[in-house]
N, CA, C and O atoms as a GROMACS GRO file, in nm:
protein
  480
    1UNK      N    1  -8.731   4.734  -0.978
    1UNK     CA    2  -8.746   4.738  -1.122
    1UNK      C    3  -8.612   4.768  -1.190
    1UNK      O    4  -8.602   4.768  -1.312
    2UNK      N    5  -8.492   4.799  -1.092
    2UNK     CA    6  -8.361   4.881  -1.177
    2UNK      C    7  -8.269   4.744  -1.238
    2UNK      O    8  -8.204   4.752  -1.341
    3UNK      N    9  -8.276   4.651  -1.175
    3UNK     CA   10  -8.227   4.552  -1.172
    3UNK      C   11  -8.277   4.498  -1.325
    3UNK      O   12  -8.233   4.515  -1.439
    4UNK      N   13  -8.402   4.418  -1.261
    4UNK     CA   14  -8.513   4.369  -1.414
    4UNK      C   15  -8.478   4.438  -1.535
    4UNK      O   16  -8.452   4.369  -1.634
    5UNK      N   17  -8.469   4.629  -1.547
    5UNK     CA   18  -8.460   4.694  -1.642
    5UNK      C   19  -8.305   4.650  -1.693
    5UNK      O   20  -8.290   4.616  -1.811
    6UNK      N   21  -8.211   4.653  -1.618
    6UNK     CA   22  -8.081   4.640  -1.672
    6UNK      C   23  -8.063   4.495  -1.703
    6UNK      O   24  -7.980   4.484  -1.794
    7UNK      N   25  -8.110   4.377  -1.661
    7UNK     CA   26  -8.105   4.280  -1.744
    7UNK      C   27  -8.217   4.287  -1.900
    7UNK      O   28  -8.173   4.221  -1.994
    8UNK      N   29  -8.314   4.340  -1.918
    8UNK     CA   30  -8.368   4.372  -1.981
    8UNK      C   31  -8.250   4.465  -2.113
    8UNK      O   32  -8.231   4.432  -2.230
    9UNK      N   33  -8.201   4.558  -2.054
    9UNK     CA   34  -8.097   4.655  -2.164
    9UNK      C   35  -7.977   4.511  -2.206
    9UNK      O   36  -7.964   4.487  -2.327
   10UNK      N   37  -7.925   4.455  -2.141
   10UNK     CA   38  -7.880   4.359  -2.166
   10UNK      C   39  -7.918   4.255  -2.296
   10UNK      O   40  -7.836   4.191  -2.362
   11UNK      N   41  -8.058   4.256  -2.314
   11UNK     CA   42  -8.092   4.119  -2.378
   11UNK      C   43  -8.160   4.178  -2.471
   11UNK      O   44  -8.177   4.118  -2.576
   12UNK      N   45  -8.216   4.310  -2.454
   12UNK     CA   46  -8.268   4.374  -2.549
   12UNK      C   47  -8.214   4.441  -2.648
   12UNK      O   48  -8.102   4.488  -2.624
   13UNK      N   49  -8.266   4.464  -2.769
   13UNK     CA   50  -8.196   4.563  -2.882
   13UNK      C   51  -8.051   4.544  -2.862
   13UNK      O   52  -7.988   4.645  -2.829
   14UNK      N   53  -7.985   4.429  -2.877
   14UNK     CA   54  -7.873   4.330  -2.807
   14UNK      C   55  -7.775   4.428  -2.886
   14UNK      O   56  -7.714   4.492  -2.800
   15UNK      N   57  -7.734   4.466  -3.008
   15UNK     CA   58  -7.669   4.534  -3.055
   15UNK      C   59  -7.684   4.659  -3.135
   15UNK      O   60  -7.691   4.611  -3.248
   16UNK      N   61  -7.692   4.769  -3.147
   16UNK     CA   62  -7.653   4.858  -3.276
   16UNK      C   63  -7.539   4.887  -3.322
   16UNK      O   64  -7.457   4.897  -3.231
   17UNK      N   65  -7.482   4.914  -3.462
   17UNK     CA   66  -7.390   4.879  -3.510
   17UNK      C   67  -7.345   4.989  -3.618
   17UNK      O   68  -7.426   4.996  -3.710
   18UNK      N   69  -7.231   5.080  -3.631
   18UNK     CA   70  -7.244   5.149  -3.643
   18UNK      C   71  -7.112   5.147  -3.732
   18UNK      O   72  -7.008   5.105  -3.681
   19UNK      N   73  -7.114   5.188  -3.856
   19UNK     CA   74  -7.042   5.149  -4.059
   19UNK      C   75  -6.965   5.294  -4.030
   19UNK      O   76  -7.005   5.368  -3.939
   20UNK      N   77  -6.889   5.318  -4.086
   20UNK     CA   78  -6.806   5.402  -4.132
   20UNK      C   79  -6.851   5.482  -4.264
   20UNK      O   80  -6.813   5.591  -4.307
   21UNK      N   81  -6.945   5.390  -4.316
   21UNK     CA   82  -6.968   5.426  -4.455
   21UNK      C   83  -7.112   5.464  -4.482
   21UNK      O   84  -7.173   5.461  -4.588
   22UNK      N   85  -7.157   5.502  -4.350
   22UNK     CA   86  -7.290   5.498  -4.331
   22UNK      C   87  -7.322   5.674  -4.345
   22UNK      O   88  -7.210   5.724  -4.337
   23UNK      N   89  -7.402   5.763  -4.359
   23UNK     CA   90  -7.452   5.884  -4.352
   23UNK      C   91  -7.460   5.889  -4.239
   23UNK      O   92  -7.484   5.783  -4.181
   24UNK      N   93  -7.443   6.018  -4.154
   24UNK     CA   94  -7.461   6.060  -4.040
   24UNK      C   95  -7.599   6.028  -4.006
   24UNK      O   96  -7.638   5.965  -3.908
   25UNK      N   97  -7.698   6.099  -4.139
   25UNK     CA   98  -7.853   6.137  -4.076
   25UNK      C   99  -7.886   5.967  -4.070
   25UNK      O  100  -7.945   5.949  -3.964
   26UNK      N  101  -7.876   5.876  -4.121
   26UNK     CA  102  -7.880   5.777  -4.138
   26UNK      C  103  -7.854   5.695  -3.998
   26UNK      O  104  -7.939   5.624  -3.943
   27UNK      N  105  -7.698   5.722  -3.942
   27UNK     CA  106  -7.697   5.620  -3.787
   27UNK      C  107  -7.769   5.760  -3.718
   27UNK      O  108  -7.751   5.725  -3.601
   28UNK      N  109  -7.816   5.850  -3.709
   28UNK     CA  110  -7.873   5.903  -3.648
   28UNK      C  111  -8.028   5.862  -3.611
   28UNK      O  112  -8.097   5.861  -3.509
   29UNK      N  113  -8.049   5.823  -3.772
   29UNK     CA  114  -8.214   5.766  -3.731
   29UNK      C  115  -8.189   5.618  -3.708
   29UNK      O  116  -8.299   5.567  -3.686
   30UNK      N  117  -8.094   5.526  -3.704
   30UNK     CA  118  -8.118   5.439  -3.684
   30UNK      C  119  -8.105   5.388  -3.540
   30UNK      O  120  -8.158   5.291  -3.487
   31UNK      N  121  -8.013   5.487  -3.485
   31UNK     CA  122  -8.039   5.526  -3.313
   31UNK      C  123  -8.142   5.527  -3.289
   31UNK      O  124  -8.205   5.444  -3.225
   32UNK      N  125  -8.185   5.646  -3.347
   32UNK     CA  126  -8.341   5.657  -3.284
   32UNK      C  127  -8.431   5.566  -3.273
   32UNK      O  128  -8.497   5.536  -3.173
   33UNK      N  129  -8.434   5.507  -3.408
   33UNK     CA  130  -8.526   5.405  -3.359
   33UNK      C  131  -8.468   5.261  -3.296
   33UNK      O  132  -8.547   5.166  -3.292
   34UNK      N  133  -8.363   5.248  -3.259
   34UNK     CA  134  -8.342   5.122  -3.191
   34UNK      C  135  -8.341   5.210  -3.010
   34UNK      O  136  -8.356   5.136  -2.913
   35UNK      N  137  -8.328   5.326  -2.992
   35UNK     CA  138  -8.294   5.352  -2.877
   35UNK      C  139  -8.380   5.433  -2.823
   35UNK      O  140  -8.376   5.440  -2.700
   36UNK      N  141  -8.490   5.523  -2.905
   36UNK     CA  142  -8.543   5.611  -2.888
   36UNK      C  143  -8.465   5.748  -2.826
   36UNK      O  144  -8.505   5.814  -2.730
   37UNK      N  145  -8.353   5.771  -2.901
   37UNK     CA  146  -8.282   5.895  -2.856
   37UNK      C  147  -8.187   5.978  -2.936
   37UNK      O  148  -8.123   5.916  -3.021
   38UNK      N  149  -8.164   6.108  -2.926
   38UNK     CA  150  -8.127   6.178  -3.060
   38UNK      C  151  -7.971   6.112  -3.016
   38UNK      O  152  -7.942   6.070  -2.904
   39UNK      N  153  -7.873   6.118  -3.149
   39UNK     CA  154  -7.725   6.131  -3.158
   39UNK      C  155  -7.710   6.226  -3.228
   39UNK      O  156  -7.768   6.228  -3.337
   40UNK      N  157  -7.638   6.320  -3.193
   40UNK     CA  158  -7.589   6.432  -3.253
   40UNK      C  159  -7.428   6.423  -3.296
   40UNK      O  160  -7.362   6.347  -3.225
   41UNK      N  161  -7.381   6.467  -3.366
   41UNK     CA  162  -7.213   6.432  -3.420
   41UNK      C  163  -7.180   6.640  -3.458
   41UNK      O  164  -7.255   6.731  -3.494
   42UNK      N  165  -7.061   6.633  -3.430
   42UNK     CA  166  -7.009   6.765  -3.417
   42UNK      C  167  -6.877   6.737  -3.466
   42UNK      O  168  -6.804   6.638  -3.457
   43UNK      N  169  -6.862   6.863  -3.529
   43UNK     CA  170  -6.693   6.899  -3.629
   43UNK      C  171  -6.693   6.984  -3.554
   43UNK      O  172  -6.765   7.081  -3.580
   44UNK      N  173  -6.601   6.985  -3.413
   44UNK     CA  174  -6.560   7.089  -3.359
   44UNK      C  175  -6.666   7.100  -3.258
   44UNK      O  176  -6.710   7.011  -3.186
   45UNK      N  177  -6.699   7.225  -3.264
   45UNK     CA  178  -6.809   7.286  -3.136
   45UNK      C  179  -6.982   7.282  -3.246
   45UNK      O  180  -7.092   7.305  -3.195
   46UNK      N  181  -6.966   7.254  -3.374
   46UNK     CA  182  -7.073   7.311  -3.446
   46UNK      C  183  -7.101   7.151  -3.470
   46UNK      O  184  -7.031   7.051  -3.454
   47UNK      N  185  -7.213   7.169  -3.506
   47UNK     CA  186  -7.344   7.005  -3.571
   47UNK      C  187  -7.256   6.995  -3.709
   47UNK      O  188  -7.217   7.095  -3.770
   48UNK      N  189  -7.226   6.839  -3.756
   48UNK     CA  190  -7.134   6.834  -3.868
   48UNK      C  191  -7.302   6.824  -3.972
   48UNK      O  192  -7.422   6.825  -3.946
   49UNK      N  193  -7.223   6.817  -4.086
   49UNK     CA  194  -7.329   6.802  -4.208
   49UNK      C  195  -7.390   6.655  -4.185
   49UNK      O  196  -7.319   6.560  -4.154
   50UNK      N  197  -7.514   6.646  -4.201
   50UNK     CA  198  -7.604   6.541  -4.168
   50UNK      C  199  -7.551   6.432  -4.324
   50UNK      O  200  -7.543   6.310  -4.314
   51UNK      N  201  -7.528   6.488  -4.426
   51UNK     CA  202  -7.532   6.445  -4.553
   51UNK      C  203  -7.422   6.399  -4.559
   51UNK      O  204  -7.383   6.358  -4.668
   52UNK      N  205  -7.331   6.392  -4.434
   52UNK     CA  206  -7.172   6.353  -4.493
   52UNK      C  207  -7.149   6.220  -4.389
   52UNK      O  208  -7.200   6.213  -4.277
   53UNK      N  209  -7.085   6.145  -4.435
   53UNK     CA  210  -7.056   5.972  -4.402
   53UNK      C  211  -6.991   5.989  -4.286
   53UNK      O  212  -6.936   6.098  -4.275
   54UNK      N  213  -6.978   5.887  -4.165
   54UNK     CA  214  -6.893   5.856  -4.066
   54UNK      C  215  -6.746   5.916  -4.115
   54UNK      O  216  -6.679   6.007  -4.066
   55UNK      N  217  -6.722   5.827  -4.234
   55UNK     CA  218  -6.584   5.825  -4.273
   55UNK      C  219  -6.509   5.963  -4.330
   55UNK      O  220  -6.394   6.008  -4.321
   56UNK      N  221  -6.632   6.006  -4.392
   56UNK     CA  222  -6.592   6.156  -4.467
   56UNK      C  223  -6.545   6.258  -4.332
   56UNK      O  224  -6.445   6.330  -4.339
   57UNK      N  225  -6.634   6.252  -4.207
   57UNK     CA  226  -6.609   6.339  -4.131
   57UNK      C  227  -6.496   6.304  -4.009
   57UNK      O  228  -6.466   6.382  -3.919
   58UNK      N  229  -6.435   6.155  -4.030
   58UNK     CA  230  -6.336   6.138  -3.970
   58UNK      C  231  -6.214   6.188  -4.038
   58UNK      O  232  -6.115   6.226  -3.977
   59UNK      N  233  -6.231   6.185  -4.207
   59UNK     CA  234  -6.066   6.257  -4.235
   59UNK      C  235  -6.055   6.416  -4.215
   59UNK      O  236  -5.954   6.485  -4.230
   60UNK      N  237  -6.183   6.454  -4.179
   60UNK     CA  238  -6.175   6.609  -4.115
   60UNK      C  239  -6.141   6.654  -4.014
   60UNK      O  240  -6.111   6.771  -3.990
   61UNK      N  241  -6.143   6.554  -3.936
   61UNK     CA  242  -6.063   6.554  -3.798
   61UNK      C  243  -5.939   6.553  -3.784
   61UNK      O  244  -5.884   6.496  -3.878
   62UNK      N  245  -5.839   6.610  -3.672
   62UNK     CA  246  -5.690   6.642  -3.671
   62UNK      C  247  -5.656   6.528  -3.608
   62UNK      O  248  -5.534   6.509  -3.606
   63UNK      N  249  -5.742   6.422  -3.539
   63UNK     CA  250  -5.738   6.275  -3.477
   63UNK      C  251  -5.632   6.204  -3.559
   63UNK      O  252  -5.619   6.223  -3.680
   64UNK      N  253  -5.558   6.122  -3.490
   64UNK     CA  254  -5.546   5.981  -3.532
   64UNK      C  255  -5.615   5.874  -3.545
   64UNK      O  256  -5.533   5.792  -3.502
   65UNK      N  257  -5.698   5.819  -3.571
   65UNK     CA  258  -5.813   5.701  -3.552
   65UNK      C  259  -5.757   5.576  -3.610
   65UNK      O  260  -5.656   5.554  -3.676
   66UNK      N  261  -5.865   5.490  -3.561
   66UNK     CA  262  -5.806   5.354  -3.614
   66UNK      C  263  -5.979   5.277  -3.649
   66UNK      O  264  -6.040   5.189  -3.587
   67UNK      N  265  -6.012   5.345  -3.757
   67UNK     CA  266  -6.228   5.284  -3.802
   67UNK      C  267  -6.159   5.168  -3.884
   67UNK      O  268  -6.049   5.174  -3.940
   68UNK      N  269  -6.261   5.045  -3.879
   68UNK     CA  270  -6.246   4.966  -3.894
   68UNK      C  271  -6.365   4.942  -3.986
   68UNK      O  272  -6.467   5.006  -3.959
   69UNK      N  273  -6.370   4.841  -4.111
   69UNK     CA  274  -6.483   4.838  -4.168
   69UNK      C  275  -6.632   4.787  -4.119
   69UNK      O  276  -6.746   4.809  -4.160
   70UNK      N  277  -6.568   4.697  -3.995
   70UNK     CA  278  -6.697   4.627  -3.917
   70UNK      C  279  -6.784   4.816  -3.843
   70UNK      O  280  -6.891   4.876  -3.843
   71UNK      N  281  -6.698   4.825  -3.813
   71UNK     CA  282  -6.761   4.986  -3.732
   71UNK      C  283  -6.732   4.934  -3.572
   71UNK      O  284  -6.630   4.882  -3.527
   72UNK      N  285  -6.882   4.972  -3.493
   72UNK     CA  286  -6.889   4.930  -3.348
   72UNK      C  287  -7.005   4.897  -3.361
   72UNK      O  288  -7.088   4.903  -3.452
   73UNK      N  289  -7.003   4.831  -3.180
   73UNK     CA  290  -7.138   4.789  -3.128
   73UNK      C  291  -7.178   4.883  -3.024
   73UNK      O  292  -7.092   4.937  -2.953
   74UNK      N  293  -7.304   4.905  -3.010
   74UNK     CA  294  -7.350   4.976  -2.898
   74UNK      C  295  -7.448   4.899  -2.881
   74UNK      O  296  -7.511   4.852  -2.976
   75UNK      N  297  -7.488   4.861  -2.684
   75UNK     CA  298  -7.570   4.789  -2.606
   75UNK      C  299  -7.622   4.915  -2.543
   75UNK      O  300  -7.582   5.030  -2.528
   76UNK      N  301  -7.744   4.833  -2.508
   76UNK     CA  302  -7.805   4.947  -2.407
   76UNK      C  303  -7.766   4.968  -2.283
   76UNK      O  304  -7.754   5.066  -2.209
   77UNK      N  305  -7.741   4.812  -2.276
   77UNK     CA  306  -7.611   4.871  -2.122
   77UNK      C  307  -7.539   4.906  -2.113
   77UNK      O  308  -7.485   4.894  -2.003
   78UNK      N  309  -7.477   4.975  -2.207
   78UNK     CA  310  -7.363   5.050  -2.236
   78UNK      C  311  -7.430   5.168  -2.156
   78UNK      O  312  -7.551   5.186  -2.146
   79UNK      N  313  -7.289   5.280  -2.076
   79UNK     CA  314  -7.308   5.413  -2.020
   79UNK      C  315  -7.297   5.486  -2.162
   79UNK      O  316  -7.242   5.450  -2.266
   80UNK      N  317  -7.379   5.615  -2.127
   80UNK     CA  318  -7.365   5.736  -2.226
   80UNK      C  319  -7.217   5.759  -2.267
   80UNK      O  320  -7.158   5.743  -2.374
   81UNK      N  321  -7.171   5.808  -2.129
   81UNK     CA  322  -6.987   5.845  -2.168
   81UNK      C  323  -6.941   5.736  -2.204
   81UNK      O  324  -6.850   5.759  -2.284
   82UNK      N  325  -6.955   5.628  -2.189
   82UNK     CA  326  -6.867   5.511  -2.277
   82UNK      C  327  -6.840   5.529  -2.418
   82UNK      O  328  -6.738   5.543  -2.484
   83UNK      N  329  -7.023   5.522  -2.456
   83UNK     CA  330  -7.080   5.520  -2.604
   83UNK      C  331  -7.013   5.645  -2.632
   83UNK      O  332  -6.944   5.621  -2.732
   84UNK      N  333  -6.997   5.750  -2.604
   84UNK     CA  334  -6.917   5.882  -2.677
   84UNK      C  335  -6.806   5.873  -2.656
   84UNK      O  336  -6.730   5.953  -2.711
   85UNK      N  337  -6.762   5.787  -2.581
   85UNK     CA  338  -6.589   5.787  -2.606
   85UNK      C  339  -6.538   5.695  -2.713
   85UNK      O  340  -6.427   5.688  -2.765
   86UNK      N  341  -6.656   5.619  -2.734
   86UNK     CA  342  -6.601   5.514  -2.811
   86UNK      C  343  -6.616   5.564  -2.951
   86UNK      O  344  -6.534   5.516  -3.030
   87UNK      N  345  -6.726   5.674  -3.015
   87UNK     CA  346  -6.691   5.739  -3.137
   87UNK      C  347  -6.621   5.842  -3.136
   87UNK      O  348  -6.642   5.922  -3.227
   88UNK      N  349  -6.515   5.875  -3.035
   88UNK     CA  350  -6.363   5.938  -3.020
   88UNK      C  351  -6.314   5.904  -3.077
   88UNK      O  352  -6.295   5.955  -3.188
   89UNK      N  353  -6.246   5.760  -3.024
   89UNK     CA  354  -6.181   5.655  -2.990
   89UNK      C  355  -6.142   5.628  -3.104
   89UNK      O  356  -6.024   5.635  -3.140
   90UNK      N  357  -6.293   5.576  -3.219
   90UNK     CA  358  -6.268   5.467  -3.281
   90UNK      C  359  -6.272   5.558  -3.455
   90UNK      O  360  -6.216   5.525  -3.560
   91UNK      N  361  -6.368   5.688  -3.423
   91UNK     CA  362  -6.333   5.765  -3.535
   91UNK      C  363  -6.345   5.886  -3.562
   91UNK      O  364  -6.375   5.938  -3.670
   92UNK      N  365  -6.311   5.954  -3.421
   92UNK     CA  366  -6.277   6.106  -3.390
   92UNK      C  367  -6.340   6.187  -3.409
   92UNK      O  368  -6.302   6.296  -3.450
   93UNK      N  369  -6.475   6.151  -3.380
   93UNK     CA  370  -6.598   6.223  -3.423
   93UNK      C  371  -6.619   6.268  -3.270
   93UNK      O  372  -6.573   6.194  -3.183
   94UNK      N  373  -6.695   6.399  -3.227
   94UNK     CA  374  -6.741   6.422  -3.116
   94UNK      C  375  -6.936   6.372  -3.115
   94UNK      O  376  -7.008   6.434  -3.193
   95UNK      N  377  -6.989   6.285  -3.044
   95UNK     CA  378  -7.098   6.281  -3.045
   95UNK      C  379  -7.180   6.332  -2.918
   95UNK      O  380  -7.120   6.352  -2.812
   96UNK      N  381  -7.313   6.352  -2.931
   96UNK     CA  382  -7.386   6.387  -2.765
   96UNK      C  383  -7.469   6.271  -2.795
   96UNK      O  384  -7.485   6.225  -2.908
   97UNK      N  385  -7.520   6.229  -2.691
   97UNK     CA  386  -7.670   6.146  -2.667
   97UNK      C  387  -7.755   6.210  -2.589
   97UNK      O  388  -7.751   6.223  -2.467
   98UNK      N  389  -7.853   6.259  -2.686
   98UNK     CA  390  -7.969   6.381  -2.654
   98UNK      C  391  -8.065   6.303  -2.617
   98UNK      O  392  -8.033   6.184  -2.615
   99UNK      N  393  -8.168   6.327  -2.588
   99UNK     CA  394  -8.333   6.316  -2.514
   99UNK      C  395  -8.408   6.243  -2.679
   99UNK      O  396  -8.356   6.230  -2.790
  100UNK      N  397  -8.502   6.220  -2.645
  100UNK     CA  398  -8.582   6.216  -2.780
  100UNK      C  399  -8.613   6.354  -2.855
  100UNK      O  400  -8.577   6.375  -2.971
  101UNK      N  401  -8.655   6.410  -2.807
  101UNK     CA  402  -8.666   6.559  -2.866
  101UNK      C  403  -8.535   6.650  -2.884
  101UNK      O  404  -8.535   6.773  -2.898
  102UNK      N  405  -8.405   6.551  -2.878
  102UNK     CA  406  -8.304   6.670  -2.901
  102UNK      C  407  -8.297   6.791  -2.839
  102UNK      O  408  -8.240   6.889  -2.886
  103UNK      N  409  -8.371   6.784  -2.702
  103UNK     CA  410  -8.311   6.898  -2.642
  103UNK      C  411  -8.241   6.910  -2.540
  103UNK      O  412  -8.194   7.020  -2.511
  104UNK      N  413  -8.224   6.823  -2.479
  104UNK     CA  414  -8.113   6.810  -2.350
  104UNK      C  415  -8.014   6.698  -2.357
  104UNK      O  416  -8.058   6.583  -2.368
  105UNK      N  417  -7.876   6.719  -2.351
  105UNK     CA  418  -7.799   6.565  -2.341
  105UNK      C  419  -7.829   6.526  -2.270
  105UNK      O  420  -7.882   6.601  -2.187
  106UNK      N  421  -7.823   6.372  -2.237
  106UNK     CA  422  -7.867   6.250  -2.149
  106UNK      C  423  -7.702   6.289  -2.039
  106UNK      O  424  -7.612   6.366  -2.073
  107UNK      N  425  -7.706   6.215  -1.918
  107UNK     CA  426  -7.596   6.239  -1.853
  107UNK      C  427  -7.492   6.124  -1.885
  107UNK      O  428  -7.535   6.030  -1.953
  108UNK      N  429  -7.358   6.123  -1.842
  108UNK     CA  430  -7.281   6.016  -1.941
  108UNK      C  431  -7.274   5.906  -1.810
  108UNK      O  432  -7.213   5.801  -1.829
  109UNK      N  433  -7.342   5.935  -1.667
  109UNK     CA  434  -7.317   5.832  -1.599
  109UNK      C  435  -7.418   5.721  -1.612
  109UNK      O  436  -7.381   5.623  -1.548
  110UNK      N  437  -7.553   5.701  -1.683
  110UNK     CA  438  -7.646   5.616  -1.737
  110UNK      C  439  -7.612   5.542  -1.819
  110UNK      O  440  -7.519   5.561  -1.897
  111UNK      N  441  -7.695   5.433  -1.814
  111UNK     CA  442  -7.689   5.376  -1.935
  111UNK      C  443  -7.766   5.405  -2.036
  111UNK      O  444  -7.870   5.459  -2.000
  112UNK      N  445  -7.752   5.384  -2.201
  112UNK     CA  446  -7.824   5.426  -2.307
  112UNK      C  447  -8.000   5.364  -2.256
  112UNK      O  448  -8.105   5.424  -2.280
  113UNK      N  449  -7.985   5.217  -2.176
  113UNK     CA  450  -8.156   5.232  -2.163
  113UNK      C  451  -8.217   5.281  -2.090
  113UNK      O  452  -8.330   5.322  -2.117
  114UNK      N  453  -8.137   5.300  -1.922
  114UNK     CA  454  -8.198   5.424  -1.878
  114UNK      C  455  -8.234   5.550  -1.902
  114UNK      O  456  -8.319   5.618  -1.845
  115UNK      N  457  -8.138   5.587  -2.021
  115UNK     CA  458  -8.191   5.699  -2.102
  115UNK      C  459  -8.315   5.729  -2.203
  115UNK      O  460  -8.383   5.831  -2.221
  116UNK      N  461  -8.318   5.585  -2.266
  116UNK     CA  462  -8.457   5.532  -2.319
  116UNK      C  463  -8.562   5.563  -2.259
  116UNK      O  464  -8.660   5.632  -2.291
  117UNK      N  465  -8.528   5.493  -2.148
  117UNK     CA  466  -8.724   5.505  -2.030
  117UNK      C  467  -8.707   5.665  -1.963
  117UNK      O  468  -8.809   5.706  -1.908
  118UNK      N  469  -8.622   5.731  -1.964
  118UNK     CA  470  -8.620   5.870  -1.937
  118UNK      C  471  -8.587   5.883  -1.771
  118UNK      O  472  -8.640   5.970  -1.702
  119UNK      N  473  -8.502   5.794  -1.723
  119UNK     CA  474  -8.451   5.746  -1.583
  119UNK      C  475  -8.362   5.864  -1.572
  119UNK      O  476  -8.246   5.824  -1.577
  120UNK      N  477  -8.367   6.000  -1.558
  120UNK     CA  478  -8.248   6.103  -1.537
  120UNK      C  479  -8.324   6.215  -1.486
  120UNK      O  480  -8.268   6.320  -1.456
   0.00000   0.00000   0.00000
């Protein structure tokens, strides 16, 4: 079935896409419901303000970044640690990829759909 499932993350929920100009709580729920899984975003060690934009909380950062207006893509075959390096990367935000219930991070060697079906 691991096989089937990962061509499946492949073809499925083919992209999410993720604005600069978007509200946190906002790509937060829109994770959720394309992935069934919390994203959490952090200023530092603490949960940033849910009410404040991608972009607002990248000029709070001591980062260099390089956000782009398209944003990114995230696949489900994408690994966890990929997907959080890539909102490093791209706009110096620290993120986790939590459980559905937000209480445990997912591990970063999965992929986001094995994290979906709860494969950890």
């Amino acid at each position: 079935m691991g096989i089937l499932n990962n061509l499946k993350d492949a073809f499925n929920k083919a992209e999410f896409t993720v604005a600069p100009n978007k509200k946190l709580k906002t790509i937060s729920a829109d994770f959720k419901k394309n992935f069934d899984l919390t994203l959490a975003f952090y200023k530092g060690s603490v949960l940033a303000d849910p009410e404040m934009t991608l972009a607002a909380l990248n000029k709070k950062t001591s980062k260099e970044v390089y956000a782009t207006a398209e944003g990114l893509k995230i696949k489900g075959s994408m690994k966890v640690g990929d997907v959080e390096k890539l909102f490093d990367q791209n706009f110096g935000v620290t993120v986790q990829v939590k459980d559905k219930a937000d209480k445990k991070c997912v591990p970063n060697n999965i992929t986001i759909g094995q994290a979906a079906r709860g494969e950890y």
